[in-house]
N, C-alpha and C positions, 0 to 999 in steps of 0.2 A: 417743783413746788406742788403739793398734791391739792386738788381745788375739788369744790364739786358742780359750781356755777358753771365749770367748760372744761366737758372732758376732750381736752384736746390726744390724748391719746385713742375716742378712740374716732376721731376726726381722721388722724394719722392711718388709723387702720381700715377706714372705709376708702381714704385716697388709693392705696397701693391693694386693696379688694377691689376697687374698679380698673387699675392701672393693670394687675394679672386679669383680671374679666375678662381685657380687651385683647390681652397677648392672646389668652388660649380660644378668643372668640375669631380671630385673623387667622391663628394655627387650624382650627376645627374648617375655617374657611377655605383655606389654601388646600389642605387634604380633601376635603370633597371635592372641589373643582379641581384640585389636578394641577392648578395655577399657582405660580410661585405671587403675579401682580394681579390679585383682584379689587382694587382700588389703585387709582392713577397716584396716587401720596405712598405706594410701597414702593415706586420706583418709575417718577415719571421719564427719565427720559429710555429706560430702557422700554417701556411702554410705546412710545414714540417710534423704536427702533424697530420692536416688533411689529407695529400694524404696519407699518414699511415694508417689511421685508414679508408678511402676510397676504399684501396687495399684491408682491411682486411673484410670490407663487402663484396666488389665483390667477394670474397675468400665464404666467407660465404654463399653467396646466393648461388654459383654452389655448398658449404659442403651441403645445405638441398635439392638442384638435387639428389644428391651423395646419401643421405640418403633413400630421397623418391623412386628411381630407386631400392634399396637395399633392402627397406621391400619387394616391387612390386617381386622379385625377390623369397624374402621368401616366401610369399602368395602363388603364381605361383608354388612353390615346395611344399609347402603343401597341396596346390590340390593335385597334384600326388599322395604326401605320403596317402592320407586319400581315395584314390582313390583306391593305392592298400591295405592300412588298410581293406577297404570294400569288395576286393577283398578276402583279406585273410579269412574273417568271411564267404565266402559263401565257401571255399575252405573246412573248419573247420564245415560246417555242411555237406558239402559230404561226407567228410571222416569219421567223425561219423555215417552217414547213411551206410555208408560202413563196419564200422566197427560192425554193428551187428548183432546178429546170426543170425536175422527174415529174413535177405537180402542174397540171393541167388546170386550165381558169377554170373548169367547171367544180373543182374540187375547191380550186380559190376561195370563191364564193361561198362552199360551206365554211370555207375554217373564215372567211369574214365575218359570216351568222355570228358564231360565237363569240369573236373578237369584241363584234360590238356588242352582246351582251356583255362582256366583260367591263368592256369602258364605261357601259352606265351602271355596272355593278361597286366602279369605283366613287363612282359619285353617291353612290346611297350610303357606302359604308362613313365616306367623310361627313356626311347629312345625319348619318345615324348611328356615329359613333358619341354618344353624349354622356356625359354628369348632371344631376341633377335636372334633367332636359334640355341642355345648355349642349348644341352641336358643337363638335370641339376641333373638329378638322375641315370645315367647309369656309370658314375663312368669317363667318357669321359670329362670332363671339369675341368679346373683349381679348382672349387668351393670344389671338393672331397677333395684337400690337404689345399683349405683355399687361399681366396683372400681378401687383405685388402682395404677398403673402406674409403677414404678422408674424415671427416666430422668435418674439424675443419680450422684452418688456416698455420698449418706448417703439417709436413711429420710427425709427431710425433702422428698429432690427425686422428688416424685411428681405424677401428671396422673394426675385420675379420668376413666372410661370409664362411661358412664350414659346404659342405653338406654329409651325408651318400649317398655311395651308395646302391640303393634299388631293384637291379634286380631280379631274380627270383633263379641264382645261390649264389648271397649274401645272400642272405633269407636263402637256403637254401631245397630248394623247388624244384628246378629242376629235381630231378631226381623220385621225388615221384609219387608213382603208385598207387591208391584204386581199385586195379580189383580184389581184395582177403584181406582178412579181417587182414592177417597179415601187409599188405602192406601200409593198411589201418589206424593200430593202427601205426607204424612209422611214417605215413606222419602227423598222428597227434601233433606227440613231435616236429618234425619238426616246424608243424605248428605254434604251441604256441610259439617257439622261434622268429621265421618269427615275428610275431604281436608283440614282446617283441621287436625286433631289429626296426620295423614300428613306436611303441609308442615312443621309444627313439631316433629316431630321429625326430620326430615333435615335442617332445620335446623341443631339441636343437633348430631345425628351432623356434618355438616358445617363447624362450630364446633370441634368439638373435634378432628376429622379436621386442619384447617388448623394448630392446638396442637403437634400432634404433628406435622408437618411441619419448623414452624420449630423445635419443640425438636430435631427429628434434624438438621437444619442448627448447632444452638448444638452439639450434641456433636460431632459433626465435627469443628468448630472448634477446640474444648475440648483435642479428644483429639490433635490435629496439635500446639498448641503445648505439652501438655502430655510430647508426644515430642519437642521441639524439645528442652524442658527438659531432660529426662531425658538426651537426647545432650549436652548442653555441659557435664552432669557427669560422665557416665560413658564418654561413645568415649572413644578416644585422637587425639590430634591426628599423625596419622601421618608428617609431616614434621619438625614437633620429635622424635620419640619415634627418629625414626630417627638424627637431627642426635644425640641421647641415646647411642643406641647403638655409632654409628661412635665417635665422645667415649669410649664404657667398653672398648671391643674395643683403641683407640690407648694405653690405661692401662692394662690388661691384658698389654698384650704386652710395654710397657715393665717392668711389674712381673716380669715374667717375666724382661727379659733382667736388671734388677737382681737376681734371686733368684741369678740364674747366676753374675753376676760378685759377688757378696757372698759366694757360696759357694765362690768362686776363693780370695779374702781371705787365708784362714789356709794355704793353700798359698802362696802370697807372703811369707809371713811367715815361716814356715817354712823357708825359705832365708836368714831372715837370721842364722839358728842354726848353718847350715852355715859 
């Protein structure tokens, strides 16, 4: 019924000009950010699922810190260990030098000199083989009874670090004397125990060194598809979003020329009065 008190046509046509407004103001939005959800109302529970799984990489990337600080750690201690291993081996050819008939105590006594430089040599490297200033093989740091290391995303994913102590009284070694041939043959048994207790813990250290390895390869992993994820809910797919946007800008403009010619209307009508 044509009226001119309420052009409800072109009421009609400013509804569905603000209804396109809004598609191609969401589209324009979503293409600049990059974000398929920039408002929690385009998709809250995928929203939900993203900051989820967004926590759970930030978790991740500081679990392969965590990791890679902790080989570093192991490395660093295996220096030492193989430092006094090499120690040990020249300790083991003095004492055998000591230990035979050809060698006369006056000679003893030199190759003592050095033996016990050696034995407090072992003790400095355990005092001063350190991380972050943290002695790591003298028996002084938490690492001796075992400290557990984050390399996951809950309290649950942890790899303990747990080092022998390696000093020269651990060993066993301390008190050993080559200035006579009896002296000589003990520090030997000694000796061989010392390098048995040395191999077995670079062992360990190299145990748990390889641990953390392949746990930094599983977060990698982790952390790749867990970004996989997070993009297939939250990018925008920039070809639909754009195929979207031409789609609201062509309803738009038509709303627009309807607003015009609905607002023509009652001047049309107008004339039939005349």
């Amino acid at each position: 019924m044509p009226v001119i008190a309420t052009n409800t046509a072109a009421n009609a046509a400013v509804r569905y000009l603000n209804i396109n407004a809004n598609q191609e103001s969401s589209s324009l939005a979503k293409l600049s950010s990059g974000s398929r959800i920039t408002h929690a109302s385009d998709d809250a529970a995928g929203l939900a699922i993203a900051t989820r799984i967004s926590s759970d990489v930030t978790t991740l990337q500081q679990a392969a810190t965590n990791a890679s600080q902790a080989a570093s750690i192991l490395q660093t201690a295996d220096g030492g260990a193989s430092n006094i291993s090499d120690i040990l081996a020249r300790m083991k050819s003095l004492a055998s030098e000591s230990a035979s008939g050809t060698v006369v105590d006056a000679d003893r006594a030199y190759l003592n000199d050095e033996f016990s430089q050696l034995v407090s040599e072992i003790g400095s490297i355990a005092s001063g083989t350190r991380y972050s200033g943290i002695s790591l093989l003298d028996g002084s740091s938490a690492f001796t009874s075992g400290v557990n290391v984050l390399v996951g995303t809950t309290s649950a994913d942890t790899i303990q670090i747990k080092l022998n102590k390696l000093d020269a009284t651990t060993l066993g070694v301390d008190s050993d004397n080559i200035s006579t041939q009896s002296g000589a043959n003990t520090a030997l048994t000694h000796i061989d125990a010392a390098i048995d207790k040395v191999s077995a813990a670079r062992a360990l250290i190299g145990a748990q060194e390889s641990r953390f390895n392949f746990s930094a390869d599983s977060i990698s992993t982790q952390t790749q598809n867990l970004q996989a994820a997070h993009s297939a809910i939250m990018d925008v797919d920039i070809a639909a979003e754009e195929s979207n946007l031409s789609s609201a800008q062509v309803k738009t403009q038509a709303a627009v020329s309807a607003e015009t010619a609905a607002n023509q209307m009652p001047q049309f009508l107008l004339k039939l009065l005349g």
